[in-house]
N, C-alpha and C positions, 0 to 999 in steps of 0.2 A: 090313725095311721094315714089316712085320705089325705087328712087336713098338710099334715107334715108333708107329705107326697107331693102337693101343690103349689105348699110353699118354698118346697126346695127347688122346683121345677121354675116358678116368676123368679126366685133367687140366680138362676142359672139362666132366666133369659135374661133378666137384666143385664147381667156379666157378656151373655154373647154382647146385647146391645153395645155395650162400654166398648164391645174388642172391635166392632160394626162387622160381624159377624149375622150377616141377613140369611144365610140360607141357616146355619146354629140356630138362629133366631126364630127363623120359620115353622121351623122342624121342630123346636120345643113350645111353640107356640103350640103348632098340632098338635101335640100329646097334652097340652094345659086342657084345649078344648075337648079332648076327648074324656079325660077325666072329669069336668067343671062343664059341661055344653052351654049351663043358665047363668052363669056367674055373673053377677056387676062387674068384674076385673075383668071383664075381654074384653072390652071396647078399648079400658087404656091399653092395654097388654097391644090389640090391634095398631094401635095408633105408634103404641112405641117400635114393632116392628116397622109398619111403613116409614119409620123417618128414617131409615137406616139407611144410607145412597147403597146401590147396587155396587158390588165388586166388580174392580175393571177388570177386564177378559186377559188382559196383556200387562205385565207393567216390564217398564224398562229403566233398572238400574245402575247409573255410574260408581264404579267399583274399584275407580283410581287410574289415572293415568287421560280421561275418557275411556276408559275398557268397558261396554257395557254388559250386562247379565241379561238377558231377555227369559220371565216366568210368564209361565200361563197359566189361567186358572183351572182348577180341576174339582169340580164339585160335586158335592157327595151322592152317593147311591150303592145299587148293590151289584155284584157279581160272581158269576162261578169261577171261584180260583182254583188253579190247578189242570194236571190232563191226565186222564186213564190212560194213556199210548205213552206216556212221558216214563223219567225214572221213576223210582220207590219214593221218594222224597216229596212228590209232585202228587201223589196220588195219598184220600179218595179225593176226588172235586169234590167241594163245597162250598154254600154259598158263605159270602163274606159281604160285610156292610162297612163302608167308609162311612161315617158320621158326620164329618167336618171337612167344608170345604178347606185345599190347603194350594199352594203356588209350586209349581214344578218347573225346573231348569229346561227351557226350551229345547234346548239343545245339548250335547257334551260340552264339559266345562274344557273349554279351547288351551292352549298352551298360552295365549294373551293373559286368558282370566287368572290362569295360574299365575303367573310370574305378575302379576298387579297385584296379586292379596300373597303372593308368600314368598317375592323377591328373587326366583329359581327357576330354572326349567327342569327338571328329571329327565324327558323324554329324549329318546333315540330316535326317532323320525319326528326331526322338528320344521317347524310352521307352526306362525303363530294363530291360525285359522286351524290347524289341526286339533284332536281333541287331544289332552295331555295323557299318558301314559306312562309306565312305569312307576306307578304311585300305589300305595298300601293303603288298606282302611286305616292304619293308624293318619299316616298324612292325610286323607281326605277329613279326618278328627281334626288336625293341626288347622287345613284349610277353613273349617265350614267355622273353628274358633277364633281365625284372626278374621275370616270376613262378618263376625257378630258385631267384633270392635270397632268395626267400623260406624255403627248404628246407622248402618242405613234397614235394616232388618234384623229379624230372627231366622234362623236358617239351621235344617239342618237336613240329615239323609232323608230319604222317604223309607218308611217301611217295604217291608218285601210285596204286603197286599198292597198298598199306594202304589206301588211301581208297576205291579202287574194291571191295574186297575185302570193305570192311564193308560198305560200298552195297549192294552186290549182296546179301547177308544170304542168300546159299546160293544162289540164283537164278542160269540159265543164260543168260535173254536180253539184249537189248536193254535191258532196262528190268526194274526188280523190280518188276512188273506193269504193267495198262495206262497208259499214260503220261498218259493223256485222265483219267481219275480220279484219279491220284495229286499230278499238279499242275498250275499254267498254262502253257503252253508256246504256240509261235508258234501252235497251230493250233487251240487254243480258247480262246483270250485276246484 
């Protein structure tokens, strides 16, 4: 069973290598060695990780028109999702582990980015620097499918832990700081 175990493990980092998925890479590299410590296969296993270029922290994609998309990277690790003070839905906290680093929209997707990948505006307080609104999960479906076709990327929503994961930006509480400074909320608006 070892054996199978290892080998589906090099199987799986070759594959990050292919996607140049370094920190994938890394991460199953440590679990090779912790299984295999003496193995002849870490040296290459080692070496195929190091040739993998580092992921850029930022990338900036034109998305038609010049309209750009600005991602950041967001790289794997763990966290306590959730809050005890929060509703029913929110609670217990527990820890959660991202796996794979993945690219997140800098910013809200603006009423520009919208109307460059789906021809429209929806929104009722328009500017094209605003972020767009009036939109349903289905259309953000329609949106994240015609900007696939584009082949500048793969794209899609983030999960609920991905989302919370970047929020929080390393942060333990409630809140990635005081919540009365950071923005309006029901109890100073």
């Amino acid at each position: 069973k070892k054996v199978a175990l290892v080998n589906l493990h090099i199987s799986r980092l070759k594959e990050d290598v292919e996607r140049k998925d370094k920190f994938a890479a890394q991460d199953r590299l440590a679990t090779i060695t912790e299984l295999i410590p003496a193995d002849s296969r870490l040296g290459e296993l080692y070496d195929l990780v190091r040739a993998v270029p580092e992921p850029k922290r930022t990338v900036k994609l034109n998305i038609g028109a010049g309209v750009m998309l600005d991602l950041v990277l967001i790289r794997p690790g763990k966290f306590r999702m959730g809050s005890e003070n929060g509703k029913s839905d929110e609670k217990p906290v527990h820890e959660v582990t991202i796996s794979r680093s993945f690219y997140l929209g800098k910013y809200e997707v603006t009423q520009a980015q919208w109307e460059a990948v789906m021809g429209s505006n929806p929104s009722g307080f328009k500017g094209a620097t605003l972020p767009v609104e009036q939109v349903s999960w289905e259309d953000c479906q329609e949106f994240i499918e015609k900007l696939n076709s584009k082949g500048i990327g793969t794209f899609r929503l983030p999960t609920e832990a991905e989302w919370e994961y970047a929020c929080r930006a390393g942060t333990t509480g409630d809140y990635a700081g005081n919540l009365d400074e950071m923005a309006w909320n029901e109890t100073n608006s």
